[in-house]
Each structure stands twice: as structure tokens, then as C-alpha cells.
C-alpha positions as CSV (number, residue, x, y, z in Angstrom):
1,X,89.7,98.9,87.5
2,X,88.6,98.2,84.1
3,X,87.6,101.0,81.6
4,X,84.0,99.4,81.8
5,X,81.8,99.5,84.2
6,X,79.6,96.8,83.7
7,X,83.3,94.2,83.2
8,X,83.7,95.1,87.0
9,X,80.6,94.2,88.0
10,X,81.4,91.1,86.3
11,X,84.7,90.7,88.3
12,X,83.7,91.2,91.2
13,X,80.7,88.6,90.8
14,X,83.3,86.2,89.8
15,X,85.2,86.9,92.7
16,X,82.0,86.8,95.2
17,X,80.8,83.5,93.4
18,X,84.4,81.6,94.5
19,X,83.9,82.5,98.1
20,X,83.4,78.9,99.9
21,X,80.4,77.9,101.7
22,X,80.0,79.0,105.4
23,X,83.2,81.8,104.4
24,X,82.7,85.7,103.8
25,X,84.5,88.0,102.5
26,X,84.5,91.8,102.6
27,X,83.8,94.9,100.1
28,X,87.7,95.8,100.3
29,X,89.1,92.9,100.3
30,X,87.1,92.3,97.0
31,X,88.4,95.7,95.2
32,X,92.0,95.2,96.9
33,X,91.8,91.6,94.6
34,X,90.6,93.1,91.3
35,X,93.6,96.1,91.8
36,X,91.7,98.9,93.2
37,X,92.0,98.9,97.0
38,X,89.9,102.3,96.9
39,X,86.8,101.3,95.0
40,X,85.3,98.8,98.1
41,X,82.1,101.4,97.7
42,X,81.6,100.1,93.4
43,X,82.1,96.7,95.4
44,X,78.8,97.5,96.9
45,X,77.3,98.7,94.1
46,X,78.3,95.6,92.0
47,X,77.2,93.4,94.9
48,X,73.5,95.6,94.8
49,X,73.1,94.8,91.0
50,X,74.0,91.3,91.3
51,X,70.7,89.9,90.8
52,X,70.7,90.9,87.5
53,X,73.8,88.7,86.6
54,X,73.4,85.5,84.4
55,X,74.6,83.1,87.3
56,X,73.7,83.4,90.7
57,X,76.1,85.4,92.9
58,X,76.7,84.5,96.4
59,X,75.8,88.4,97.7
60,X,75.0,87.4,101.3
61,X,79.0,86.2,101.7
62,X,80.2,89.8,101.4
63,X,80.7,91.7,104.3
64,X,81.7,95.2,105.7
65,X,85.7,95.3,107.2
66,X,84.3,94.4,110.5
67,X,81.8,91.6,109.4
68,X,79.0,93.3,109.7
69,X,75.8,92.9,107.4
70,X,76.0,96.3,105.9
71,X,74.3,94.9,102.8
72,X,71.6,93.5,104.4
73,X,69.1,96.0,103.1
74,X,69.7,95.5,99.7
75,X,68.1,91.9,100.2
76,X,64.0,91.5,99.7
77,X,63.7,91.0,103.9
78,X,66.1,92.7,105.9
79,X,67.0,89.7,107.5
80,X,67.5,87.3,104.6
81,X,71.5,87.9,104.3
82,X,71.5,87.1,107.9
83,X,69.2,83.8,107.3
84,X,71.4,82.8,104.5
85,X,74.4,83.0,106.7
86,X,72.9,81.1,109.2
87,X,72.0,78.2,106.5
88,X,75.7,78.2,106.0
89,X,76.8,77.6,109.1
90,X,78.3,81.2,110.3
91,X,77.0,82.4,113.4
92,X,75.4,86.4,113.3
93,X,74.9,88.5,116.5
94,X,73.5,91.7,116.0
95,X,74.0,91.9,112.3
96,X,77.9,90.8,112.8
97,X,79.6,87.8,111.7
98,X,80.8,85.8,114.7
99,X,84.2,85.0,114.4
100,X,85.2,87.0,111.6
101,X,88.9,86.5,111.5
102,X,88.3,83.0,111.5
103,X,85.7,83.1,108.7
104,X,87.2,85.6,106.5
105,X,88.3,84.3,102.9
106,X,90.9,86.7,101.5
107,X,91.0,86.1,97.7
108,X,94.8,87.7,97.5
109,X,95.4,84.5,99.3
110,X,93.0,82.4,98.3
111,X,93.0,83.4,94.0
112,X,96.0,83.1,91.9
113,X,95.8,87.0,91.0
């Protein structure tokens, strides 16, 4: 993790911002990416303060480890990350993303690190 604070946030935005379209992406799989497999909870955080960021971050792609909306209460309707999903093609039962494995976008894979 970098010694600031607010330069993680702005990783981890960068991060959230390349997930594709209709993918998601979870909390740890985020921090495992920026070298800190134990911080998934400041991956939360970040993802919370991301409407304060310069560019618009993708918040509603980033998941629990099981693909479920964990998040979705940090949205202004309870059911907008679930909407915004939904707009994007991935299918949501019960606050869970259907077909998760399928969906998931692991950015060890996915980013050069």
C-alpha cells in the first residue's frame, strides 16, 4: 500500500474505472492487485469515497468475494447498484451477481501489474 492514503484511493479507482462493461470485480481482488491482499476493507472505503474523485468511477462493478451487493448501501437508493448492474447486462437475485465466476474480472489477470 502506498504511504498515502488518499494515492490508494486513487489506485484503487483506477483499478475500478478499467473493469469492462457488464464485468465486476471484488473488494479483494482489488487490494490483492495494488499489493495488499489484506486491505479488501480500505477497498471499501475507497469505493465509499469515490464520488468525490475527479472522473467518474465505476463503484457499482465492485463486489463482495461471493458477488454480493455488499455496497449497495453506500449508493443514494439502496437499489441503484443493483439497477446499474442490470443496465449492464449482469443478472442480480437477491442482491447476488448471477453467474459470478463467469462475470468476474480479475485485474492480476486482466492488468499488466
Amino acid at each position: 500500500m502506498n504511504a498515502d492514503g488518499n494515492s490508494f484511493f486513487r489506485d484503487v479507482w483506477d483499478v475500478a474505472r478499467a473493469v469492462p462493461y457488464g464485468r465486476v470485480t471484488s473488494y479483494g481482488a482489488i487490494a490483492r492487485y495494488l499489493g495488499s491482499a489484506r486491505s479488501a476493507r480500505m477497498v471499501g472505503w475507497a469505493m465509499n469515497a469515490s464520488h468525490t474523485a475527479d472522473e467518474p468511477v465505476p463503484a457499482h462493478r465492485v463486489v463482495n468475494r461471493n458477488g454480493q451487493l455488499s455496497g449497495k448501501h453506500h449508493f443514494p437508493s439502496s437499489d441503484l447498484m443493483c439497477q446499474l448492474l442490470e443496465s449492464e447486462g449482469v443478472e442480480v437475485k437477491d442482491d447476488q451477481v448471477v453467474r459470478f465466476g463467469q462475470l468476474f474480472w480479475d485485474p492480476m489477470v486482466e492488468l499488466k501489474v
